[in-house]
C-alpha positions as CSV (number, residue, x, y, z in Angstrom):
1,X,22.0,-2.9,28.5
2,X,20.1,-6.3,27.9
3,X,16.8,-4.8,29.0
4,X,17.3,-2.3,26.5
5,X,18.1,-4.7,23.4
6,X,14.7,-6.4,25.0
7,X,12.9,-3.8,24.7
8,X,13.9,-2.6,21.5
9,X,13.5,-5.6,19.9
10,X,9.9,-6.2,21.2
11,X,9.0,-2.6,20.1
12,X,10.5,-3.8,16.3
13,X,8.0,-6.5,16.4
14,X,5.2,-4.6,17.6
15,X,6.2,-2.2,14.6
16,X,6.6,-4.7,12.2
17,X,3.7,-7.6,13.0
18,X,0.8,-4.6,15.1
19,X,-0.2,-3.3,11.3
20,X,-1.0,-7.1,9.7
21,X,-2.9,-8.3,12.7
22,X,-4.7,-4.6,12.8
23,X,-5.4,-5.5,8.9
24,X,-6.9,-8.7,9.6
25,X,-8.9,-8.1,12.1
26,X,-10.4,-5.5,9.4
27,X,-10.6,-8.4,6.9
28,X,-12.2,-10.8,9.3
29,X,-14.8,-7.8,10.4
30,X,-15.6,-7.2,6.5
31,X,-16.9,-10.8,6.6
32,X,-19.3,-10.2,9.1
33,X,-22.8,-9.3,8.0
34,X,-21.9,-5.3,8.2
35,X,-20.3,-5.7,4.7
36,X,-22.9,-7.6,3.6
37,X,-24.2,-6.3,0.1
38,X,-27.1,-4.8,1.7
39,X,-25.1,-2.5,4.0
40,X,-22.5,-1.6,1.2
41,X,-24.7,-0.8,-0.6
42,X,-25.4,2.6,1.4
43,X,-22.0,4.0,0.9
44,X,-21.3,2.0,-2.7
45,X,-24.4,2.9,-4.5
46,X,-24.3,7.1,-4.1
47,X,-21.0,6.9,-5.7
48,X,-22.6,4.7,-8.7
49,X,-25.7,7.0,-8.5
50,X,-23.6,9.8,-8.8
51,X,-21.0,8.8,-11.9
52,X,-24.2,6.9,-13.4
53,X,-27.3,8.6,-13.2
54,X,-29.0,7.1,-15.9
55,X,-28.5,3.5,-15.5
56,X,-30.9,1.0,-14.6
57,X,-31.5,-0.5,-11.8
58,X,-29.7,-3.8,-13.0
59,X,-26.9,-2.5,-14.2
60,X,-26.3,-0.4,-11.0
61,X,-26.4,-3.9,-9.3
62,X,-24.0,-5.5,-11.4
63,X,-21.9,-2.4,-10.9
64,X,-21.9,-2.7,-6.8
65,X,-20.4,-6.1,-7.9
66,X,-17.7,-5.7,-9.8
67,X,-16.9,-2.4,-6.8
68,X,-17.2,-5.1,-4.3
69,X,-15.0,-7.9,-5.8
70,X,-12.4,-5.4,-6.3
71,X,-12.7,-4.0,-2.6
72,X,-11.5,-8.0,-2.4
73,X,-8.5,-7.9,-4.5
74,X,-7.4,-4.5,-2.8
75,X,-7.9,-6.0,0.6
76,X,-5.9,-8.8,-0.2
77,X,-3.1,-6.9,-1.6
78,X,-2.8,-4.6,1.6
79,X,-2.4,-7.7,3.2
80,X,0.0,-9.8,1.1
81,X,1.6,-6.3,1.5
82,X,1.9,-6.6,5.4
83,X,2.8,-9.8,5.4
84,X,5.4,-9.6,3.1
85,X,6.9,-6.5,5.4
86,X,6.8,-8.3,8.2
87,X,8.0,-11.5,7.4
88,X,11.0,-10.3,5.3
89,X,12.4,-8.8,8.3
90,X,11.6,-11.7,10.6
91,X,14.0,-12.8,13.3
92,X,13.0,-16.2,12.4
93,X,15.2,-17.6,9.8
94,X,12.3,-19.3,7.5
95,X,10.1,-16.5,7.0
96,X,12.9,-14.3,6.6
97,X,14.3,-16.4,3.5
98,X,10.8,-17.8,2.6
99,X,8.9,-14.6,3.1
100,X,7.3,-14.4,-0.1
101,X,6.0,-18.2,0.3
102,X,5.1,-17.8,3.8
103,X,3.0,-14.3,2.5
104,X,0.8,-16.2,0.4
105,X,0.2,-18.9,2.6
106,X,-0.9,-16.5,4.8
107,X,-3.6,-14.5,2.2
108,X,-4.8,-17.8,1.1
109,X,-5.2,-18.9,5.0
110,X,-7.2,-15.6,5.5
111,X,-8.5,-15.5,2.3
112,X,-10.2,-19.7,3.5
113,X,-10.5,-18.7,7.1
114,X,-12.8,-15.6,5.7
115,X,-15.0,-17.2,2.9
116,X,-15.8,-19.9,5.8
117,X,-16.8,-17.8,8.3
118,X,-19.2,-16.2,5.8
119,X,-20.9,-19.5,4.8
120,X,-22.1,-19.6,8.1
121,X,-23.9,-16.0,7.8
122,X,-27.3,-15.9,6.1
123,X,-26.6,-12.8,4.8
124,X,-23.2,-13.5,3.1
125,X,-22.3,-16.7,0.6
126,X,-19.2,-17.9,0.8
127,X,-17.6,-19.2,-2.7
128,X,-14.0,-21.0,-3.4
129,X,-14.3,-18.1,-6.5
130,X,-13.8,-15.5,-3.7
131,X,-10.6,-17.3,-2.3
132,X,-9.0,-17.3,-5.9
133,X,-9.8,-13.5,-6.8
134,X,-8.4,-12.9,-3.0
135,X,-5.5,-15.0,-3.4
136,X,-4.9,-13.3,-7.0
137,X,-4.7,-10.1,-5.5
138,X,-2.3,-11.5,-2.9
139,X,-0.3,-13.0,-5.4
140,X,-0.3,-9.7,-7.8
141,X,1.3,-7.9,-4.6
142,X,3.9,-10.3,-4.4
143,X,5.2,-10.2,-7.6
144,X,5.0,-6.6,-7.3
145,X,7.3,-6.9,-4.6
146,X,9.8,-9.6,-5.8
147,X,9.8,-8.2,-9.5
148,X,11.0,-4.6,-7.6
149,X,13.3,-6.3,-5.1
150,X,11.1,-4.4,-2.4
151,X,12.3,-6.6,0.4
């Protein structure tokens, strides 16, 4: 009977923490220099060719810019989204009660961790303006979920 609670309860937390690591480990990838503009650019610009045909080369640029910083405030939501799931049915007591604190700590951690990792890449800048739009989207998800008593 114990083995079985044991196991039961290490298969809830594989369940409830395996999709928020899986979704960081995308994050941290996305900050390598595969998602760099240059390589986005081969699946982002079709899509602008395509809806925009017309439009000038600079405009099509600014356009991959403003598709790329909101890839960064979706990715960020998915992820206050995990984080939020998981901690709010934490068997630790803190994140349990705290989990929308401990949620945002967590994007903003990422969010740092991430925009470091790509000032050391030649082919990605990092900026403290990245951090806020991440943590925004973060935050936006969190609200979401306490202004909808989600969890």
């Amino acid at each position: 009977m114990i083995q079985s609670d044991l196991a039961k309860k290490r298969r809830e937390r594989i369940i409830r923490y395996a999709p928020l690591l899986l979704w960081i480990g995308v994050i941290l990838f996305a900050s390598t220099s595969q998602a760099s503009m240059s390589n986005t650019s081969r699946f982002i610009r079709p899509f602008l060719d395509f809806f925009f045909p017309n439009t000038p080369e600079e405009t099509l640029v600014v356009y991959q810019g403003f598709v790329r910083k909101i890839a960064h405030l979706c990715e960020y939501t998915i992820l206050a989204l995990l984080a939020a799931r998981a901690f709010s049915s934490s068997s630790v007591n803190f994140l349990q009660r705290f989990w929308f604190a401990a949620s945002l700590a967590l994007v903003f951690f990422i969010a740092s961790l991430d925009e470091y990792n790509q000032s050391f890449n030649s082919l990605r800048t990092g900026s403290i303006y990245d951090v806020l739009l991440d943590v925004s989207g973060g935050l936006l998800m969190i609200i979401i979920l306490r202004v909808c008593r989600v969890f």
